[in-house]
C-alpha positions in Angstrom: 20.4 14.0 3.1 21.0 15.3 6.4 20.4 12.2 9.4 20.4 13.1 12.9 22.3 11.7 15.1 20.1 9.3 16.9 21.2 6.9 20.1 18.7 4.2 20.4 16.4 2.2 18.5 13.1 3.5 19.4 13.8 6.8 18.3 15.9 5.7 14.7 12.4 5.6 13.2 13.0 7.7 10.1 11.8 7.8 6.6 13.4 9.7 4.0 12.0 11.0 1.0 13.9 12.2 -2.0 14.3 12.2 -5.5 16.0 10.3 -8.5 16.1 13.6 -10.5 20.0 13.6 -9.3 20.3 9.6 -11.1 18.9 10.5 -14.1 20.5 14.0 -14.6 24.4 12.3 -14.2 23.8 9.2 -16.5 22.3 11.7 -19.3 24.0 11.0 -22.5 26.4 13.1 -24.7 24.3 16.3 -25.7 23.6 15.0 -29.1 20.8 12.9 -27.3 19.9 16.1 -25.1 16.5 18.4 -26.1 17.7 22.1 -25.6 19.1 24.0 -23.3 20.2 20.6 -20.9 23.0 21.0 -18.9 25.9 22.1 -19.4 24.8 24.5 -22.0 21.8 26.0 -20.4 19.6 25.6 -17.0 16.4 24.0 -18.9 15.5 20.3 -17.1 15.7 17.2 -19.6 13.4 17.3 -22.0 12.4 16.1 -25.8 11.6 19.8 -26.9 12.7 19.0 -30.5 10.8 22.0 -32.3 10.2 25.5 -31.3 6.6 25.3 -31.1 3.8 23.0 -29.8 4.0 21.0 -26.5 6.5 18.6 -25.5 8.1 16.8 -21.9 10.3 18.4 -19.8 11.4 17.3 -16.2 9.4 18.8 -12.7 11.8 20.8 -10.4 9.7 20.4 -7.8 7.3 17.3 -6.8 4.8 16.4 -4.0 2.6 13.1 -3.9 0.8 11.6 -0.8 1.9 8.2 0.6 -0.3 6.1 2.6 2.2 2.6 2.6 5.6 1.7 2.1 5.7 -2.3 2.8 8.7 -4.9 2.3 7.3 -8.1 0.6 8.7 -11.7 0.6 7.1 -11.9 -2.8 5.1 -9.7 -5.1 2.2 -8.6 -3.8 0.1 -7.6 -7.0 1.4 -10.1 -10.1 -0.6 -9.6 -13.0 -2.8 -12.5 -12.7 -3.7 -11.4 -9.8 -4.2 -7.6 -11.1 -6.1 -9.2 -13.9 -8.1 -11.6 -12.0 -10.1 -8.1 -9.9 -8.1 -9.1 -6.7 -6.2 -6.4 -4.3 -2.6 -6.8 -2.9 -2.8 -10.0 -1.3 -0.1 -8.5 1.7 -0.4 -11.0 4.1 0.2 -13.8 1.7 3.4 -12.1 0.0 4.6 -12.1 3.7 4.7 -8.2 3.4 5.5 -5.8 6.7 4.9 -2.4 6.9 7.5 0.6 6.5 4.6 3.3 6.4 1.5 2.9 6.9 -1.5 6.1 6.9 -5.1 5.6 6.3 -6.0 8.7 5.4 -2.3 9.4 4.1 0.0 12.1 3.9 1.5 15.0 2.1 5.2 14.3 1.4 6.1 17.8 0.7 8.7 18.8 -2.1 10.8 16.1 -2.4 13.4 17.9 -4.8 14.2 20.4 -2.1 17.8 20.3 -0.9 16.2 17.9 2.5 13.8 15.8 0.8 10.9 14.9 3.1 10.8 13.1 6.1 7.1 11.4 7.3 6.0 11.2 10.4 7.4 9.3 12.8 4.2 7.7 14.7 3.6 6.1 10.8 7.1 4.4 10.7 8.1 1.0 12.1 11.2 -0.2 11.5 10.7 -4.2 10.8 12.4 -7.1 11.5 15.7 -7.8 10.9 15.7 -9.8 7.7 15.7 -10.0 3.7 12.7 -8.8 1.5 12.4 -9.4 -2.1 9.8 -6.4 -3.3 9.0 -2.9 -2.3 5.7 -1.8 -2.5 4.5 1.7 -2.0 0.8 2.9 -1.9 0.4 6.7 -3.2 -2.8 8.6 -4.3 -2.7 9.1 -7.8 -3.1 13.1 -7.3 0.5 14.7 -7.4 1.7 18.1 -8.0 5.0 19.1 -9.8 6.3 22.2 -11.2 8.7 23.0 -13.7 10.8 25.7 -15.8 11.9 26.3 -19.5 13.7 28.7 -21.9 12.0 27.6 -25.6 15.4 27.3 -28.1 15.5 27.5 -32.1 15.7 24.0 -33.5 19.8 23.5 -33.5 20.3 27.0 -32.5 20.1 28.9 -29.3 17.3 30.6 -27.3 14.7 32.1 -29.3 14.2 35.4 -26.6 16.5 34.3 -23.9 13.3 34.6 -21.1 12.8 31.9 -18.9 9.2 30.9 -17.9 7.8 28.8 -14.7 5.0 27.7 -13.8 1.7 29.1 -12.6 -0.2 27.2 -10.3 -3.6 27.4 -12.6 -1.2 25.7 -15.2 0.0 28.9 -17.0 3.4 30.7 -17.5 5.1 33.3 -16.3 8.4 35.0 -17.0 11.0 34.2 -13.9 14.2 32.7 -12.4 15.2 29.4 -11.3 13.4 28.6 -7.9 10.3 30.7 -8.5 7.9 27.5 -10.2 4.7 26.8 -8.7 3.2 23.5 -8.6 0.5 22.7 -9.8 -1.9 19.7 -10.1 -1.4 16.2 -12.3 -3.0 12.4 -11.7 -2.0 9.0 -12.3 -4.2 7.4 -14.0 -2.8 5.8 -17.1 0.7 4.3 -18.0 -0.2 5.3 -21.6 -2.5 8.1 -22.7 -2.3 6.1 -26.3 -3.8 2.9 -25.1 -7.3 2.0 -23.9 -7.4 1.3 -19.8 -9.0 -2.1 -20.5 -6.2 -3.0 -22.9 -3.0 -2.5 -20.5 -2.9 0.8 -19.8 -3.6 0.3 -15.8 -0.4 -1.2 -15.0 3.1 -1.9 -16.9 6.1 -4.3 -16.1 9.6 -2.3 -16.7 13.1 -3.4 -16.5 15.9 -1.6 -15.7 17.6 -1.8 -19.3 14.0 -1.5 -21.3 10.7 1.1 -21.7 10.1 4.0 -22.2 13.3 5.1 -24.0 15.3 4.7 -20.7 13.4 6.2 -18.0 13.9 3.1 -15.6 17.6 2.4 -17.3 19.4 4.4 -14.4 17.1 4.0 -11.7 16.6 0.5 -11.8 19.9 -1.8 -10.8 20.3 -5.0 -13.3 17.8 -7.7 -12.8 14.9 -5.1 -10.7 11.5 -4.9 -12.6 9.1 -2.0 -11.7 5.4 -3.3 -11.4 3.4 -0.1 -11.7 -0.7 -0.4 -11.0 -4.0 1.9 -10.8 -6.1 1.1 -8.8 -9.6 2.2 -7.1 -11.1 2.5 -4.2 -11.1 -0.5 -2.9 -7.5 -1.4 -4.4 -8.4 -3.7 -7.5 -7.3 -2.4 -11.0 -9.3 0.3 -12.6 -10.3 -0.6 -15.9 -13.0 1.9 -17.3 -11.9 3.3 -19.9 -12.1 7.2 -20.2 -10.7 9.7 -22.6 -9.8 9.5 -26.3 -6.8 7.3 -27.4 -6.2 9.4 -30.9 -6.2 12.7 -28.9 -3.2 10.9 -26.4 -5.1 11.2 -23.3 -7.1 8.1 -22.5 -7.2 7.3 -18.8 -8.6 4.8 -16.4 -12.0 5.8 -14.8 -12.1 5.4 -10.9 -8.7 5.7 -10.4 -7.8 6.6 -6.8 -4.4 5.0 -6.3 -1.0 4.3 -7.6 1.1 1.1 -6.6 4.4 0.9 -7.0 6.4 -2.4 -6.8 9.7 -2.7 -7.4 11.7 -6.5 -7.0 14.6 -4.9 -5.0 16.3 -7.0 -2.6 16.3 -5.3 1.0 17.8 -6.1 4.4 17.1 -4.8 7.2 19.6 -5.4 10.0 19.7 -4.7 13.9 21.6 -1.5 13.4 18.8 -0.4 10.8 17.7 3.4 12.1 15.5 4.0 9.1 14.2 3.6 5.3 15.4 6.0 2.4 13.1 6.7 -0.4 13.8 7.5 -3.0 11.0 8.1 -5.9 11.5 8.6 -9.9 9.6 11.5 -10.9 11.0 11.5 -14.5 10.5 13.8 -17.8 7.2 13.6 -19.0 5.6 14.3 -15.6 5.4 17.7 -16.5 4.6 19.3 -20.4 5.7 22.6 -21.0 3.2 25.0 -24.2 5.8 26.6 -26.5 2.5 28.6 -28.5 1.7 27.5 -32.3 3.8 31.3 -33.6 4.6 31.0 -37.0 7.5 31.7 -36.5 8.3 30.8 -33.4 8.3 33.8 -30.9 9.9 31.7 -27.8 6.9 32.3 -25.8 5.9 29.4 -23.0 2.1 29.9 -23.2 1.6 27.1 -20.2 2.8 24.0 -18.3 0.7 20.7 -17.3 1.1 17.7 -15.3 1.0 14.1 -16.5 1.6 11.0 -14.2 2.3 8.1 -16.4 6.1 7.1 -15.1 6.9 6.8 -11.5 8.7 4.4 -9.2 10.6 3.7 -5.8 13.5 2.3 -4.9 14.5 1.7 -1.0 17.3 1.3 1.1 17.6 1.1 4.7 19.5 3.8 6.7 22.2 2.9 9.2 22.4 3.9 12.7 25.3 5.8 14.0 
């Protein structure tokens, strides 16, 4: 990230948007574990392409969500008996203090680009000096994300060494590195396979457990992520929509996603700032390999799935 150079407090208001795609991509593990074409032996993102054919995650090269709150919390500010008792974020009484805070919210941009995102500054307020337990950050649950991918013979190489991206009606095109288009995804389940009124509008992850490691490197030891959906008026959703044997139940009414994450903050007198710094992990995005028997190497489309995302914040220090 580039920081200005800034001389006094009332005009250090900054907040930084970036990714975790740079976390995830350094701890990956030896390319035994790796789907396809990872690096270092080819440019496709991580991803659990295990067959030649038929759908399967890879990771977005490119991500946009809108934020409407970033607030640092004394306590946590959605438990689950609260979730589960039909109550909103109780932020007053989890002593919480706004970072960001946008009624009608705003578009972050594409966080993966080599700047990240930076909000705007009449949103920001940097709060008192002090120690916060929790993080909590407000986005809507539409995103968009894009994504690119070479299909490869199982154990072998690439099947027609041709690269696809993504269209932005969700299709596939042949191109290079850089030339994805986003397209549209929602967050409104943390598991397609489970009924909304059963657990699927919010889940508890650990840094060194769930879903096969996606928190592992993003999460220090001892942080928790608290992820909820919620609706319009910011209790859990719980209608349940979609078909759990198909893989794509959802929570009806879904309007936002909150994420909460127990990371210990401080904010300082020399604070200038607050970095974010969101997970947008494989799985967000699905890349179509076709059904050719045999396979022909032919991406027939991509698609966006929010069901993994978090945030992680640390302040930025004035020079």
């Amino acid at each position: 990230m580039k920081n200005s150079n800034l001389t006094n407090h009332s005009t250090m208001k900054k907040l930084f948007l970036s990714s975790a795609l740079s976390i995830t991509s350094l701890a990956i593990a030896p390319s035994v574990f790796g789907g396809p074409g990872e690096p270092p032996n080819g440019e496709n993102t991580l991803n659990d392409c295990d067959t030649s054919v038929s759908t399967c995650p890879v990771t977005p090269t490119k991500f946009s969500t809108t934020i409407y709150k970033v607030a640092l919390c004394k306590t946590n500010p959605m438990d689950r008996a609260q979730a589960t008792g039909g109550l909103p974020p109780d932020w007053d009484g989890s002593s919480c203090v706004d970072v960001y805070n946008s009624t009608t919210g705003e578009e972050t941009g594409d966080i993966f680009s080599d700047t990240g995102a930076t909000l705007s500054a009449e949103n920001i307020t940097i709060p008192e000096p002090g120690t916060y337990n929790f993080v909590a950050a407000l986005f809507d649950k539409d995103f968009n994300a894009a994504s690119h991918h070479m299909v490869y013979a199982a154990g072998g190489g690439p099947i027609n060494n041709k690269r696809y991206v993504s269209t932005s009606g969700g299709g596939a095109q042949e191109g290079v590195v850089g030339e994805e288009q986003m397209i549209s995804g929602e967050f409104n389940t943390f598991g397609p396979a489970i009924a909304c009124s059963n657990g699927s509008n919010m889940t508890n992850r650990v840094a060194t457990t769930g879903n096969s490691g996606t928190y592992t490197n993003f999460l220090a030891g001892g942080e928790s992520f608290y992820g909820r959906v919620l609706k319009n008026d910011f209790t859990l959703a719980t209608q349940n929509l979609g078909n759990i044997a198909s893989n794509n139940a959802t929570c009806g009414g879904a309007k936002y996603l909150l994420s909460i994450v127990d990371k210990s903050t401080t904010i300082t007198e020399n604070s200038a700032g607050i970095h974010i710094k969101i997970l947008a992990p494989k799985g967000l995005m699905r890349v179509d390999q076709g059904n050719s028997n045999p396979a022909d190497g032919v991406v027939t489309g991509f698609s966006a799935h929010g069901e993994s995302m978090a945030v992680s914040v640390s302040p930025v220090a004035g020079n």
